[in-house]
Legacy VTK file of the C-alpha trace (Angstrom):
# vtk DataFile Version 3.0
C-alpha trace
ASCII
DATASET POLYDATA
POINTS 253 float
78.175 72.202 0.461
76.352 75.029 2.198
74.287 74.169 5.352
71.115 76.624 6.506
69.259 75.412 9.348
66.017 77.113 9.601
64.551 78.444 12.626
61.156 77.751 14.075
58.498 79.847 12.204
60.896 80.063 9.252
60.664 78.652 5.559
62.650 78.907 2.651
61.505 80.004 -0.633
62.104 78.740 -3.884
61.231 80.524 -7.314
62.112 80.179 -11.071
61.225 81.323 -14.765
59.756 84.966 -14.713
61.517 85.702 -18.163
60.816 90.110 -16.980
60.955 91.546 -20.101
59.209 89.285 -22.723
57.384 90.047 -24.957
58.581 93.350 -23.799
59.685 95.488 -20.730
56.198 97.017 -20.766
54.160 93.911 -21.096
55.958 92.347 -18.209
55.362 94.904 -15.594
52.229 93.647 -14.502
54.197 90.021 -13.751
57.099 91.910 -12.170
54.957 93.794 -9.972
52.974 90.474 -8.699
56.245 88.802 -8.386
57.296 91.590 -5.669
54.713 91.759 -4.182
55.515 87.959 -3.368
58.628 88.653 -2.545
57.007 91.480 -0.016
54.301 88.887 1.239
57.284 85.855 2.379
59.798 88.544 3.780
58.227 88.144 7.419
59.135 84.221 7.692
62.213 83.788 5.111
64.932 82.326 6.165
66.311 82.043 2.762
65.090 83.117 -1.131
66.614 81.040 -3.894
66.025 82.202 -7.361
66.364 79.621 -10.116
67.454 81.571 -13.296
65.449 83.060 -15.791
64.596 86.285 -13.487
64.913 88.222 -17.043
64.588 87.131 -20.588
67.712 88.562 -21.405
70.519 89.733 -19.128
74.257 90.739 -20.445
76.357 92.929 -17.624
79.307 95.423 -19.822
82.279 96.722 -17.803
79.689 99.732 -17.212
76.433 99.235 -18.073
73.732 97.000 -16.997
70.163 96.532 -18.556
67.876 99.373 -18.452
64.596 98.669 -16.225
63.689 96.020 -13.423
64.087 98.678 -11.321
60.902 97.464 -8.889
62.806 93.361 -8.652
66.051 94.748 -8.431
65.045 97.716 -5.364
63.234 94.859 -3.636
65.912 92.438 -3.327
68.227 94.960 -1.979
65.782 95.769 0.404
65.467 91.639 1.113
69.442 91.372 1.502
69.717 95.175 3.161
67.409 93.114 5.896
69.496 90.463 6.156
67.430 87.872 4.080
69.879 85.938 2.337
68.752 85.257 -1.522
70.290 82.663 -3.930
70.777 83.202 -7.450
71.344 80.073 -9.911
71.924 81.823 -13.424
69.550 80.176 -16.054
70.126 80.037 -20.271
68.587 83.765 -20.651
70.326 85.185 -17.827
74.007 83.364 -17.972
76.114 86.455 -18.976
75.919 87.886 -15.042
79.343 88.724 -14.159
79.686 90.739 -10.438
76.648 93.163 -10.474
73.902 90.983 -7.852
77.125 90.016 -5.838
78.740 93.516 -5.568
74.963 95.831 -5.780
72.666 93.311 -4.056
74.892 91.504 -2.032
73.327 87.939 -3.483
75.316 84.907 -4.033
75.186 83.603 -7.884
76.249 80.319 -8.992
76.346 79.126 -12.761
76.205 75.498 -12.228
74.097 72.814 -9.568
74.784 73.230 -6.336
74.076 71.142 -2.817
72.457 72.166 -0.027
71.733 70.699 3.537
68.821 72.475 4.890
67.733 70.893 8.115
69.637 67.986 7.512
67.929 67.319 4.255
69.985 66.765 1.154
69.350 69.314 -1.305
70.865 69.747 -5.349
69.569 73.263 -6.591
69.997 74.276 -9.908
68.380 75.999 -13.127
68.252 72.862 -15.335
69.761 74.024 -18.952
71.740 71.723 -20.403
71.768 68.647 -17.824
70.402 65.151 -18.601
70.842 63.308 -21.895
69.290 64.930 -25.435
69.008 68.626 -26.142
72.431 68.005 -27.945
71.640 71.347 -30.272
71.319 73.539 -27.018
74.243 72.380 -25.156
76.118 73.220 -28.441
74.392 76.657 -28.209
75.356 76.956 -24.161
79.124 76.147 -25.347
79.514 79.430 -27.704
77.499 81.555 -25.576
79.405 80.492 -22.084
82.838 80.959 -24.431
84.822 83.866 -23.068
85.800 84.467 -26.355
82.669 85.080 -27.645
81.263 86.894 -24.710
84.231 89.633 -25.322
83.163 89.760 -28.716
79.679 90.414 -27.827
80.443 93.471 -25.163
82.544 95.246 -27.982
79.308 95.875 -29.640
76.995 98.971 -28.271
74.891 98.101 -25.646
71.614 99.536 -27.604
72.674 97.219 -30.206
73.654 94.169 -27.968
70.122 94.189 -26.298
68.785 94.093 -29.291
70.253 91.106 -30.309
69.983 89.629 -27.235
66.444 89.860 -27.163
65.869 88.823 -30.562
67.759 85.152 -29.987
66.021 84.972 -26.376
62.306 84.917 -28.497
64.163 82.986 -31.497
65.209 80.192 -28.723
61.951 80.311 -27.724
60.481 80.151 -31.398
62.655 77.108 -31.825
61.564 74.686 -28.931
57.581 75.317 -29.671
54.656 75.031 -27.455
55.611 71.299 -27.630
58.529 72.032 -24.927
55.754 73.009 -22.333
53.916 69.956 -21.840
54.562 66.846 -19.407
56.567 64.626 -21.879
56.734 61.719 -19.069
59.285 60.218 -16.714
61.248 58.435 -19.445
61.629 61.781 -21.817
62.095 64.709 -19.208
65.653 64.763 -19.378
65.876 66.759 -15.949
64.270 63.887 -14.069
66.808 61.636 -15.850
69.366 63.315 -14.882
68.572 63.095 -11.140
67.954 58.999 -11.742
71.571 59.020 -12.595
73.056 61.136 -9.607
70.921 59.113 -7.204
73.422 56.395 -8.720
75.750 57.404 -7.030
74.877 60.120 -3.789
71.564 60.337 -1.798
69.715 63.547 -2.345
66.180 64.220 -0.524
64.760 66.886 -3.050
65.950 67.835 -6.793
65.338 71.332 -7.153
64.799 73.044 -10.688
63.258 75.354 -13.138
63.602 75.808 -16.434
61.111 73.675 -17.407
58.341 76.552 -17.246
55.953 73.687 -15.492
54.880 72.660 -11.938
56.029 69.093 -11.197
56.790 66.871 -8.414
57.683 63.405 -9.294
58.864 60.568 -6.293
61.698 59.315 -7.636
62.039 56.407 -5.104
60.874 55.865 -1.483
63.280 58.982 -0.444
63.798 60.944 -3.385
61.847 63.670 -4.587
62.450 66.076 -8.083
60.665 69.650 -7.938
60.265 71.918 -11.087
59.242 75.251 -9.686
57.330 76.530 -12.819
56.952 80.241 -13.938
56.008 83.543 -13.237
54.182 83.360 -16.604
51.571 81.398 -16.861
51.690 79.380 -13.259
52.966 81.962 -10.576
54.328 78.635 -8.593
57.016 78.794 -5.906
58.666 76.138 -3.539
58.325 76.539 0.474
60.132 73.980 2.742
59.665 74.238 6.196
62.844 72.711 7.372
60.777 69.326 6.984
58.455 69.456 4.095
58.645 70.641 0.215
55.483 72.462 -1.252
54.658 73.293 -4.391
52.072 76.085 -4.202
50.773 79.072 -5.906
50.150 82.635 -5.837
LINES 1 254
253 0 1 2 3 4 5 6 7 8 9 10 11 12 13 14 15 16 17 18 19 20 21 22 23 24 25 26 27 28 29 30 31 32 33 34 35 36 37 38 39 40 41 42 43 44 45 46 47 48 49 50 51 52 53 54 55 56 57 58 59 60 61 62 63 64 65 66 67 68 69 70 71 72 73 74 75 76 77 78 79 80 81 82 83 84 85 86 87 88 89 90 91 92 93 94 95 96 97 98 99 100 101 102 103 104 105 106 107 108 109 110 111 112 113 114 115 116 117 118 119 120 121 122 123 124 125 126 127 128 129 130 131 132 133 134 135 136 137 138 139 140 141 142 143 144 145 146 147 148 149 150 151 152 153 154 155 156 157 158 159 160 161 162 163 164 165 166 167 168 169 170 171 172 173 174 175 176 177 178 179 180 181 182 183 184 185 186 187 188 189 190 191 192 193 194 195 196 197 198 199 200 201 202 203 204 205 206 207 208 209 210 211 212 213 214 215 216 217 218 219 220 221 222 223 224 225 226 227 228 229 230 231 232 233 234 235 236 237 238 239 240 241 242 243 244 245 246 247 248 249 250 251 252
């Protein structure tokens, strides 16, 4: 478990879903460029950035070669680290193939799976989302293959030209697949994220559940102590997390 305690007249920041490149790298710039300028506005009072996965819409690093454009996010949050901001990235199901770039070029810490946090002596699990809880049995199946190192080999023999293409392709066929259905509030019982944070509060105490993924703003009590966040997106909601070292926000830009 990591432990930040936050100074007085600090906060830290908490941001998911921007999908930068859909529909297309030149559609999204408008998004991206809000987005940093976010990223410009909390600078003064961050004592910590965590990103929740989904920062592109498709993101595959080769031995050599990493994905053209981005260049305003990716400048920024060198310039964030460079100050000594420290930012936390949680890979999500369009950008899982990261493999040392934002550790060795941007100096950011990236996990691939749920991770605790005490901040201020709060209890924190922090994660993208994909693939937890009970149901979405067809995308876990999908997660499998495209987390297999097997597979990802495979994929980086092909050209890069050619393996953004496909990339991007699946990335709007997954998206084709769950429908507009996936972006509504489908209630405590069927939201298999808050389900899944039932079932660890089983077993552990955790002040706040932290996730995107989900694309929408939520914040459900899940007992007298027990809170689950879902950050949002950049795409439709622009909503971000702020704690305070004693309360979580949801609030938007």
């Amino acid at each position: 478990m990591t432990s930040i305690s936050i100074p007085a007249g600090k906060k830290i920041y908490f941001s998911s879903d921007n999908h930068l490149g859909a529909p297309s790298r030149q559609a999204s710039t408008d998004r991206e460029k809000k987005f940093v300028q976010w990223l410009d506005a909390i600078k003064e009072d961050a004592a910590a950035i965590f990103l929740l996965g989904d920062l592109f819409d498709f993101w595959i690093e080769y031995k050599h070669v990493v994905p053209k454009g981005y260049t305003r996010t990716l400048g920024k949050l060198a310039d964030l680290t460079d100050q000594g901001i420290p930012v936390y990235f949680f890979v999500g199901n369009h950008d899982l193939w990261m493999n040392g770039y934002f550790e060795e070029e941007l100096n950011i810490d990236v996990f691939h799976e749920p991770k605790e946090f005490n901040l201020n002596d709060k209890l924190f699990l922090i994660g993208h989302g994909d693939g937890l809880g009970p149901g979405d049995k067809g995308f876990k199946r999908m997660k499998k293959v495209f987390t297999n190192p097997v597979a990802q080999w495979f994929f980086r023999l092909l050209h890069p030209d050619l393996g953004m293409r496909l990339g991007h392709y699946f990335s709007v066929k997954n998206k084709i697949l769950s429908g507009k259905e996936d972006l509504n509030y489908k209630g405590p019982d069927q939201e298999w994220l808050v389900q899944y944070a039932k079932g660890k509060l089983k077993v552990a105490h955790y002040d706040y559940f932290i996730f995107g993924h989900r694309h929408l703003p939520l914040e459900i009590d899940l007992n007298d102590r027990a809170t689950y966040i879902n950050l949002g997106d950049w795409i439709q909601h622009f909503t971000y997390g702020e704690y305070d070292g004693e309360k979580m926000q949801l609030k938007s830009y």
